[in-house]
C-alpha positions in Angstrom: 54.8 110.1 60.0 57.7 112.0 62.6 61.1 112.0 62.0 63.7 110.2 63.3 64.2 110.1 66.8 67.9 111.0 67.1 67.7 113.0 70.2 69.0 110.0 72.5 72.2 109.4 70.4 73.0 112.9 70.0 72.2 113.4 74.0 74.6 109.9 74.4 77.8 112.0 72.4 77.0 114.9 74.4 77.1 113.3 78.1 80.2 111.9 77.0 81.6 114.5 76.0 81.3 116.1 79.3 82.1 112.8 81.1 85.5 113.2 79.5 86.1 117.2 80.7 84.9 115.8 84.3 87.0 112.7 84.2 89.4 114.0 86.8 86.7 115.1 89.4 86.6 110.9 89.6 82.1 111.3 90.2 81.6 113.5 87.4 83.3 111.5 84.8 82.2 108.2 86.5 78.5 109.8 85.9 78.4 111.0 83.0 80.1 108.0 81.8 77.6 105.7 82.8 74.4 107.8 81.6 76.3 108.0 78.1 76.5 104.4 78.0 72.7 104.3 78.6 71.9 106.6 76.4 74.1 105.3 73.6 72.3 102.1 74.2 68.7 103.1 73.7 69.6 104.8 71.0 71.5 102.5 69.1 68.3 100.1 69.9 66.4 102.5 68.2 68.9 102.7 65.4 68.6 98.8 65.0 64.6 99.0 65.2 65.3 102.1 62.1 63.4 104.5 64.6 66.9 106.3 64.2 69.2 107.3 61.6 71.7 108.4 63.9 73.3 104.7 64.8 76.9 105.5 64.8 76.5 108.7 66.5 74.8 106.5 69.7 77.8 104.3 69.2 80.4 106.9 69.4 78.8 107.9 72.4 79.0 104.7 74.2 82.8 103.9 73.4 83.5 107.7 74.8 81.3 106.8 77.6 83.1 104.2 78.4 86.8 106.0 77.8 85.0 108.6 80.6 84.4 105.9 82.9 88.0 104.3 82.5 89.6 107.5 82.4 87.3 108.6 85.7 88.2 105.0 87.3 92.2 105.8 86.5 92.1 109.3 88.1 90.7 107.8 91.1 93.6 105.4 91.6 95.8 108.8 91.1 94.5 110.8 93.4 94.2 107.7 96.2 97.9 107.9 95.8 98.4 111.1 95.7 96.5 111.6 99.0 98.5 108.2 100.3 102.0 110.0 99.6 101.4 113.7 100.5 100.6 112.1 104.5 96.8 112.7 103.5 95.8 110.0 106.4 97.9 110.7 109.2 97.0 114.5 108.9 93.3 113.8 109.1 93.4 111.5 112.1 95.6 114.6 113.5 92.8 117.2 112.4 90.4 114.6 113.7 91.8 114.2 117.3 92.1 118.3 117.1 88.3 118.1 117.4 87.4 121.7 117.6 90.7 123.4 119.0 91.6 125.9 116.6 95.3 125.5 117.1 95.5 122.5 117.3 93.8 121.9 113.8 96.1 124.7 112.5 99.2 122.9 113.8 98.4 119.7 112.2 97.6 121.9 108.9 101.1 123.2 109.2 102.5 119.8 110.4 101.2 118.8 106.8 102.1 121.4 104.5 106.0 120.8 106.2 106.0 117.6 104.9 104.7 118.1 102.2 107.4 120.9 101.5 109.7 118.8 102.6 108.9 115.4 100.7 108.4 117.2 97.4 110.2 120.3 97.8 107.1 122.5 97.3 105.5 125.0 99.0 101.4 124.9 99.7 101.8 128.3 101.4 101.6 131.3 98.9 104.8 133.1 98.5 106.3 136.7 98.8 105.7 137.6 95.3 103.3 134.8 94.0 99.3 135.7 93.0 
């Protein structure tokens, strides 16, 4: 007779895990999130079926699963408005009208980081003295 088959719970913690340190790269989190939650499942069903002795382990995984996917699903909203209130929009259709002049995409880049500088009284450019 084999062992139990804990592998899929313990992978479901794991995935997690790392769902929760990607959550702000919005597809990473959303990702992992989701295979965690599949993973939890199977192994909790296996758990059930006493194929597994590792039940609450495929359990944790799911609930942080899910915490990666809310968490991943919140940081999307942030950075939609983030990009909304920096001007993110208006300097792509700028950069997109450039086409491929040089200077004209530089001058919308610059156009950007001024109001940018402007709005929230920080800089995008490095500084004399900054690494």
């Amino acid at each position: 007779m084999t062992g139990p088959r804990n592998g899929t719970g313990t992978a479901a913690l794991a995935v997690a895990v790392a769902g929760l340190a990607l959550c702000w790269s919005v597809l990473g989190g959303l990702a992992c999130g989701v295979v965690a939650l599949i993973l939890g499942g199977v192994g909790r069903a296996r758990a059930t079926r006493r194929e597994a002795d590792n039940g609450p382990i495929a359990v944790a995984g799911m609930a942080l699963g899910t915490a990666a996917v809310v968490a991943s699903v919140a940081f999307a909203v942030i950075w939609g408005l983030a990009w909304r209130d920096s001007g993110g929009a208006a300097y792509l259709d700028c950069a997109m009208k450039a086409g491929d002049d040089q200077a004209a995409t530089q001058a919308c880049t610059e156009k950007w980081f001024d109001g940018l500088q402007e709005k929230f009284g920080v800089s995008p450019r490095p500084t004399r003295g900054s690494t």
